[in-house]
Backbone atoms as SQL, in Angstrom:
CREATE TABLE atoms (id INTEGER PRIMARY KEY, chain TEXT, resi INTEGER, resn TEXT, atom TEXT, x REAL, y REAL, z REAL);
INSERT INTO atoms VALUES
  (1, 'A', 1, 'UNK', 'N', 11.718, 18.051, 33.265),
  (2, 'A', 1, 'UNK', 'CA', 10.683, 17.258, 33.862),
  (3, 'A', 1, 'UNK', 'C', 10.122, 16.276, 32.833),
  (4, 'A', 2, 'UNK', 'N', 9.920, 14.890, 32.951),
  (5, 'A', 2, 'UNK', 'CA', 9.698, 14.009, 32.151),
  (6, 'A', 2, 'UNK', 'C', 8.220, 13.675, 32.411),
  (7, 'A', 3, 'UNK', 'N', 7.803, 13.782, 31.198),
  (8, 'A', 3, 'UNK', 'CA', 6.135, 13.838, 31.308),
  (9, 'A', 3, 'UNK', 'C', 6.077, 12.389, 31.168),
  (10, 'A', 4, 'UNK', 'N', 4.558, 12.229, 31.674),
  (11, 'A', 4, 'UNK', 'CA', 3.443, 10.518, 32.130),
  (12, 'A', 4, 'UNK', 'C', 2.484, 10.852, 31.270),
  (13, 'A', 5, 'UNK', 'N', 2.011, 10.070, 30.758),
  (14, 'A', 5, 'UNK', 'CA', 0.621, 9.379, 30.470),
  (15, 'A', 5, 'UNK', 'C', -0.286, 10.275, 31.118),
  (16, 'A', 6, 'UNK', 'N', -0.077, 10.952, 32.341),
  (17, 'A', 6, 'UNK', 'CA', -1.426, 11.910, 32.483),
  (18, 'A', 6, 'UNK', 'C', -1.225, 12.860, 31.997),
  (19, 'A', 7, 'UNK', 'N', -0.057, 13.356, 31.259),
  (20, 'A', 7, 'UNK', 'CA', -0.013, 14.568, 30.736),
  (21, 'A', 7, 'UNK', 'C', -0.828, 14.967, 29.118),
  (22, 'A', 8, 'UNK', 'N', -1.706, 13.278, 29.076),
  (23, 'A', 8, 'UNK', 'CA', -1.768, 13.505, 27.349),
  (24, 'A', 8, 'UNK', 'C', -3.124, 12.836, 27.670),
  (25, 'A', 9, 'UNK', 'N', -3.716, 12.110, 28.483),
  (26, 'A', 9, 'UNK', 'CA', -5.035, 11.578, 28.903),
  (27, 'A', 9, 'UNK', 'C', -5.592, 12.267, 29.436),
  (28, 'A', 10, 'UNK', 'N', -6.893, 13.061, 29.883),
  (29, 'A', 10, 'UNK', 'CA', -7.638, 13.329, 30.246),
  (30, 'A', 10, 'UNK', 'C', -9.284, 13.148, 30.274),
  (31, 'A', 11, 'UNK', 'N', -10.049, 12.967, 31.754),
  (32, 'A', 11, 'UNK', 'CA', -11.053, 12.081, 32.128),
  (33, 'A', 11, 'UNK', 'C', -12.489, 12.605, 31.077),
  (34, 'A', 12, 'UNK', 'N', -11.993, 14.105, 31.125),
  (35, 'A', 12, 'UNK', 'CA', -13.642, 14.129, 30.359),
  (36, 'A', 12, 'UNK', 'C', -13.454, 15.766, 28.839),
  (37, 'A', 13, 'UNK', 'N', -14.231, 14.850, 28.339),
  (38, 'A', 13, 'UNK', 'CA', -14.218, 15.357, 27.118),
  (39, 'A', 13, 'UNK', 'C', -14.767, 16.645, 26.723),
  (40, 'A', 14, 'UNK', 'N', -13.624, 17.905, 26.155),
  (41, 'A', 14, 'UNK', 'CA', -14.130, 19.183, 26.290),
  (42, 'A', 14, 'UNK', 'C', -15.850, 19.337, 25.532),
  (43, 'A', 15, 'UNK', 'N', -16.508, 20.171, 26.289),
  (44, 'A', 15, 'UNK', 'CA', -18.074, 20.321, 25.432),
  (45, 'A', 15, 'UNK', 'C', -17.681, 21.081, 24.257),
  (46, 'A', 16, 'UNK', 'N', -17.024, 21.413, 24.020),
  (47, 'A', 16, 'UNK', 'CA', -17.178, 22.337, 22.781),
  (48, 'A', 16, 'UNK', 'C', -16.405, 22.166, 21.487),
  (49, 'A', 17, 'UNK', 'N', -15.930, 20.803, 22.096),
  (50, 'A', 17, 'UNK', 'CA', -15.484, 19.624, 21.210),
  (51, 'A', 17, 'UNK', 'C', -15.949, 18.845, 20.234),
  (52, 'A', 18, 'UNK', 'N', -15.543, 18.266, 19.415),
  (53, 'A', 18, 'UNK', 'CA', -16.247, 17.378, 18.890),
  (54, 'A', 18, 'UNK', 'C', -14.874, 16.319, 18.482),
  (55, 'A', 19, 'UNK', 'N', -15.363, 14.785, 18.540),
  (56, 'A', 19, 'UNK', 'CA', -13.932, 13.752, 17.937),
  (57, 'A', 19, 'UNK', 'C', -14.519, 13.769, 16.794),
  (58, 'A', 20, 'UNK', 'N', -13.079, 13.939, 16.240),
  (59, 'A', 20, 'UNK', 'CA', -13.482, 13.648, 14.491),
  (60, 'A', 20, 'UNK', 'C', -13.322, 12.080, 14.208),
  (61, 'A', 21, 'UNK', 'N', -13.196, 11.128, 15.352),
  (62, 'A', 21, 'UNK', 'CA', -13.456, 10.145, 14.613),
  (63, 'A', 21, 'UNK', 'C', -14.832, 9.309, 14.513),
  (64, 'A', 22, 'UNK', 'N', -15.479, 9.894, 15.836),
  (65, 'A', 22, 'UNK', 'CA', -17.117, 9.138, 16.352),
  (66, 'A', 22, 'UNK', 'C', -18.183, 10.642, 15.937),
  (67, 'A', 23, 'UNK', 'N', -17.558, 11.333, 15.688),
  (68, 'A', 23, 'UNK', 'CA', -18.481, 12.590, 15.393),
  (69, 'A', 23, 'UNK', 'C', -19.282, 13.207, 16.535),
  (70, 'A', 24, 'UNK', 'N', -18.945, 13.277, 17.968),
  (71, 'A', 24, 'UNK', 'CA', -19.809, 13.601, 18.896),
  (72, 'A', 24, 'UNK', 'C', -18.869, 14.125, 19.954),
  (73, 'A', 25, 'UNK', 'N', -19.517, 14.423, 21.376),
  (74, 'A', 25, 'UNK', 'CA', -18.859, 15.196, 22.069),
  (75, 'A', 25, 'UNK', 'C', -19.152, 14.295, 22.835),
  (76, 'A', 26, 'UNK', 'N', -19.843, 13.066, 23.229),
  (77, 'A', 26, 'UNK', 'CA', -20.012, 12.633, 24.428),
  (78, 'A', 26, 'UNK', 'C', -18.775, 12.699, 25.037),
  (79, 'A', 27, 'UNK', 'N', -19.008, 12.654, 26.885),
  (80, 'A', 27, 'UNK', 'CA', -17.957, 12.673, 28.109),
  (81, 'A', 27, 'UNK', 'C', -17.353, 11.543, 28.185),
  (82, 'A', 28, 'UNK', 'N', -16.372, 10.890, 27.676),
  (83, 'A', 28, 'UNK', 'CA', -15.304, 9.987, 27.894),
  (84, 'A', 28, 'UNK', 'C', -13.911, 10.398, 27.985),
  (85, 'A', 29, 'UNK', 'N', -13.256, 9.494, 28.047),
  (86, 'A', 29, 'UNK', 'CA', -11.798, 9.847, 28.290),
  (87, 'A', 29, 'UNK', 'C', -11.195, 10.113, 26.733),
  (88, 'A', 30, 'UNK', 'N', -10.253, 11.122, 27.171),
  (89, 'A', 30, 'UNK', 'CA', -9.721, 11.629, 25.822),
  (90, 'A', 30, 'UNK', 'C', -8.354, 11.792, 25.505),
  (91, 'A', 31, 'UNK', 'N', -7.916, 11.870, 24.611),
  (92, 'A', 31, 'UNK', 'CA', -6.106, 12.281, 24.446),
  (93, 'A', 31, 'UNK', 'C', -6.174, 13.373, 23.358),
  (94, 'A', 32, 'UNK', 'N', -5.047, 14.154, 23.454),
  (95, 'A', 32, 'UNK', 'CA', -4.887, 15.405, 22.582),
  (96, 'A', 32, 'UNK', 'C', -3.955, 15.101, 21.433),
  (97, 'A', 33, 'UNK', 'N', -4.338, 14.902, 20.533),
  (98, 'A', 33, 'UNK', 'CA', -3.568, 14.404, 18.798),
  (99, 'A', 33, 'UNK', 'C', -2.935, 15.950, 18.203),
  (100, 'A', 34, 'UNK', 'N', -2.206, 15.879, 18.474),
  (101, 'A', 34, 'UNK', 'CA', -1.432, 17.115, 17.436),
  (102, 'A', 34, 'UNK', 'C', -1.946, 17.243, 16.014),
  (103, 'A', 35, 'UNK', 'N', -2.651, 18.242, 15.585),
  (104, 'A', 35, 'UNK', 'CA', -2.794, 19.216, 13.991),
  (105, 'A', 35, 'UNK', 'C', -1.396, 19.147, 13.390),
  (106, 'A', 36, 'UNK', 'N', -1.469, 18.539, 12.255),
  (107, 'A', 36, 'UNK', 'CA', 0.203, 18.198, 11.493),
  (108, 'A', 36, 'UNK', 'C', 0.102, 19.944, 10.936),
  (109, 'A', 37, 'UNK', 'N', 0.814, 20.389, 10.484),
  (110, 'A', 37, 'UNK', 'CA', 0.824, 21.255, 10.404),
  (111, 'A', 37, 'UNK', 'C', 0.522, 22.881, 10.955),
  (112, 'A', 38, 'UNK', 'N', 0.672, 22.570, 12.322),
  (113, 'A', 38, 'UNK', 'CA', 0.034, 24.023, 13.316),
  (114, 'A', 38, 'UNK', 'C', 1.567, 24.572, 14.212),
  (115, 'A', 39, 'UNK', 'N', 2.164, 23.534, 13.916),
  (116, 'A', 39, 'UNK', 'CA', 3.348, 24.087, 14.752),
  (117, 'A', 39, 'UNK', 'C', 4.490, 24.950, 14.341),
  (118, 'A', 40, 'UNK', 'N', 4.151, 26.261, 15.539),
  (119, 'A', 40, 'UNK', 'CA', 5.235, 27.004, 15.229),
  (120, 'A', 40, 'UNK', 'C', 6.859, 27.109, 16.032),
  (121, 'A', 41, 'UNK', 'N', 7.330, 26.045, 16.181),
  (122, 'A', 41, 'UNK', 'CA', 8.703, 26.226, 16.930),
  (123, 'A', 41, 'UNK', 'C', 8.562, 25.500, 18.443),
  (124, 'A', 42, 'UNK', 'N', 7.220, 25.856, 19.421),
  (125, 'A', 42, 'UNK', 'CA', 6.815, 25.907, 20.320),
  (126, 'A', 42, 'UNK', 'C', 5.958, 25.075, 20.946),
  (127, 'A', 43, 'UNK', 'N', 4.696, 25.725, 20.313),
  (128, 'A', 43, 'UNK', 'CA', 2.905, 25.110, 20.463),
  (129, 'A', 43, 'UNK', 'C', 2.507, 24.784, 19.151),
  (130, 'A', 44, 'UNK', 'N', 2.074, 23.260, 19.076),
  (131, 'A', 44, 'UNK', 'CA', 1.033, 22.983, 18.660),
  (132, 'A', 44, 'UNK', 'C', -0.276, 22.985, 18.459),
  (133, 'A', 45, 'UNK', 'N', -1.306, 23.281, 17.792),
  (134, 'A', 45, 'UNK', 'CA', -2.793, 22.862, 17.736),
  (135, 'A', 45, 'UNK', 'C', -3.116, 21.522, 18.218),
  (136, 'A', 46, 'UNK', 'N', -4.098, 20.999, 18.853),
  (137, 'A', 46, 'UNK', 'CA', -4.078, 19.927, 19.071),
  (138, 'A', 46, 'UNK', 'C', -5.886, 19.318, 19.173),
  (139, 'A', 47, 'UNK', 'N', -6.302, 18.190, 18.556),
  (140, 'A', 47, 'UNK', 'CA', -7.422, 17.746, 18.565),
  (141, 'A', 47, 'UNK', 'C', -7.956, 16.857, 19.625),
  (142, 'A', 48, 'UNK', 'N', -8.817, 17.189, 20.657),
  (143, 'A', 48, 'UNK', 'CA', -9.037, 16.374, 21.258),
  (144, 'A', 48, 'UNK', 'C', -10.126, 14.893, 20.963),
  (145, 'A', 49, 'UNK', 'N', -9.402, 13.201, 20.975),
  (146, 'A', 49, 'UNK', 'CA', -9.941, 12.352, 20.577),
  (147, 'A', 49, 'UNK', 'C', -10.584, 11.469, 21.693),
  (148, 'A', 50, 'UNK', 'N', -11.568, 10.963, 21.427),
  (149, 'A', 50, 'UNK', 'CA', -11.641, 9.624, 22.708),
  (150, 'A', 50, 'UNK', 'C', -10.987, 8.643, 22.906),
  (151, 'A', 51, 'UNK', 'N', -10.180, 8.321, 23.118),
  (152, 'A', 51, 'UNK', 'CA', -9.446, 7.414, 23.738),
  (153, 'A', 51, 'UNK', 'C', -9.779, 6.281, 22.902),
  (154, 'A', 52, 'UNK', 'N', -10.980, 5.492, 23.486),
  (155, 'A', 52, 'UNK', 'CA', -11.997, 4.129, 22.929),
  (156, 'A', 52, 'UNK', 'C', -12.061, 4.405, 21.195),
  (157, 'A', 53, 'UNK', 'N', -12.240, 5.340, 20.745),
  (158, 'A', 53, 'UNK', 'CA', -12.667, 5.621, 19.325),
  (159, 'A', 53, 'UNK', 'C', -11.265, 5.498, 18.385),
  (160, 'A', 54, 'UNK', 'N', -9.717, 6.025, 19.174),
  (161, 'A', 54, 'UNK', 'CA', -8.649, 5.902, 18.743),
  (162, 'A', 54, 'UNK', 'C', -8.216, 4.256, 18.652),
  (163, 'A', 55, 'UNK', 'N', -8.895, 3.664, 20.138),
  (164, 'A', 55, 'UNK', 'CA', -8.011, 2.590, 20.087),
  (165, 'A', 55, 'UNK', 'C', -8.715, 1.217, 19.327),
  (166, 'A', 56, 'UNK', 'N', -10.214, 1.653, 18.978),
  (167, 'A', 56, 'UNK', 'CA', -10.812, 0.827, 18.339),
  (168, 'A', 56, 'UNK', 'C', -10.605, 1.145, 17.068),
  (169, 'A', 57, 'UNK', 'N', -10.062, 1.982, 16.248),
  (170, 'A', 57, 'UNK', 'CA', -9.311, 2.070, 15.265),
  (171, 'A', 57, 'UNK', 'C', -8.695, 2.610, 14.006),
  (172, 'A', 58, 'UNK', 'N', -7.279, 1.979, 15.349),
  (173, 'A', 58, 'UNK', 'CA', -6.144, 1.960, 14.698),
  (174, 'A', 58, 'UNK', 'C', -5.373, 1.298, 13.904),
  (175, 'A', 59, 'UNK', 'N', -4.922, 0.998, 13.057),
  (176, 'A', 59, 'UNK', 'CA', -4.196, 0.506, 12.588),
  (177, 'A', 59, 'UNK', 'C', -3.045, 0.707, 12.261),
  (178, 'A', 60, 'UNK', 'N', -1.717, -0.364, 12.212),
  (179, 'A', 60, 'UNK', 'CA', -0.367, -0.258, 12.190),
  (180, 'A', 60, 'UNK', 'C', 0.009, -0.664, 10.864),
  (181, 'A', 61, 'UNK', 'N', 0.849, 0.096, 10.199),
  (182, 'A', 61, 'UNK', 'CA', 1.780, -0.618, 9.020),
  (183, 'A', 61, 'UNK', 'C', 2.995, -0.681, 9.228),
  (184, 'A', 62, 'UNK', 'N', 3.603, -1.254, 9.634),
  (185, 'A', 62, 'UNK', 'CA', 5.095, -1.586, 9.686),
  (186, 'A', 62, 'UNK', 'C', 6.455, -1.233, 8.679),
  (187, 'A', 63, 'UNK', 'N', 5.552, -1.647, 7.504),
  (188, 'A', 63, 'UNK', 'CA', 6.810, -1.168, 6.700),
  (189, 'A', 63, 'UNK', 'C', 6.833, -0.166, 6.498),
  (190, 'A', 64, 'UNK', 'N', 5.998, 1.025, 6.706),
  (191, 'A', 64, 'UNK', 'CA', 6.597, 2.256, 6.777),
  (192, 'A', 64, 'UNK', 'C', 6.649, 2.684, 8.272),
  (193, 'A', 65, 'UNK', 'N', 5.962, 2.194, 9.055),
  (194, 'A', 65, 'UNK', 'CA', 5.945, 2.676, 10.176),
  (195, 'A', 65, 'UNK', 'C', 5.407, 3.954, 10.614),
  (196, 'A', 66, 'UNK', 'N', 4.174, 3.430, 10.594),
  (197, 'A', 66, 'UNK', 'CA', 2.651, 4.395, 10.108),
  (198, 'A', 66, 'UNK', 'C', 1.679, 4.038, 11.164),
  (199, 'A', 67, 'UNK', 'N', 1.239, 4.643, 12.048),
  (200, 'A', 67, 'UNK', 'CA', 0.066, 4.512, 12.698),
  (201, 'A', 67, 'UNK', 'C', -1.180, 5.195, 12.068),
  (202, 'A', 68, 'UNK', 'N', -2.185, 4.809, 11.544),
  (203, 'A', 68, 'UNK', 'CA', -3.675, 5.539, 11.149),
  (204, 'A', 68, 'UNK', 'C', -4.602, 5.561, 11.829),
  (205, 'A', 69, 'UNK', 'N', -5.225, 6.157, 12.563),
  (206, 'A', 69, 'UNK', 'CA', -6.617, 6.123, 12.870),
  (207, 'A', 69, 'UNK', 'C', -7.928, 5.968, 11.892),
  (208, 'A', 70, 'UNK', 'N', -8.512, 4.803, 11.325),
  (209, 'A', 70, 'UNK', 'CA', -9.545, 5.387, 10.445),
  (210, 'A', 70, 'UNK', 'C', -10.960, 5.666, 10.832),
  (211, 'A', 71, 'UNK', 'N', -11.667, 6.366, 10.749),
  (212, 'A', 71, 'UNK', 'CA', -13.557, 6.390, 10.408),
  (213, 'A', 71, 'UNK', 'C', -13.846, 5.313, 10.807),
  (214, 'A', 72, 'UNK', 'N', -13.782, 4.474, 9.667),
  (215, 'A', 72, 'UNK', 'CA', -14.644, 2.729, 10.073),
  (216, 'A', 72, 'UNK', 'C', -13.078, 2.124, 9.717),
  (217, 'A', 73, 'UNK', 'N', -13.815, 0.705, 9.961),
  (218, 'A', 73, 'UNK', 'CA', -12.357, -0.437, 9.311),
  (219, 'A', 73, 'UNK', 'C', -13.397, -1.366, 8.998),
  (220, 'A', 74, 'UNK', 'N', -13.274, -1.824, 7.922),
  (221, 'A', 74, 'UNK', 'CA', -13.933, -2.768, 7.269),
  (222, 'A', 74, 'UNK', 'C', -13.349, -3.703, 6.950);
């Protein structure tokens, strides 16, 4: 079965959450970022982010071919 975009978006943001990139739990839309290191074979750990907080920023490097999320961007 070939997963969509709803399989990794979801409308509201767990309470007992927090995004590590805006520092809060408010209810927005969210996506689940995989913990580098949690996987055993199977399942991953996974962090839930806001959506808006990921896509306001990100940044791309190309020559390695690197996506970052940072804190701020200055």
């Amino acid at each position: 079965m070939e997963k969509t975009i709803d399989d990794y978006i979801f409308e509201n943001f767990p309470e007992e959450a927090t995004c590590p990139i805006c520092l809060s739990n408010t209810n927005k839309m969210c996506v689940l970022v995989p913990i580098y290191g949690t996987d055993n074979g199977r399942i991953i750990a996974s962090q839930p982010v806001h959506v808006e907080c990921l896509l306001d920023r990100v940044v791309y490097y190309p020559d390695c071919r690197t996506i970052v999320a940072y804190p701020e961007i200055s």
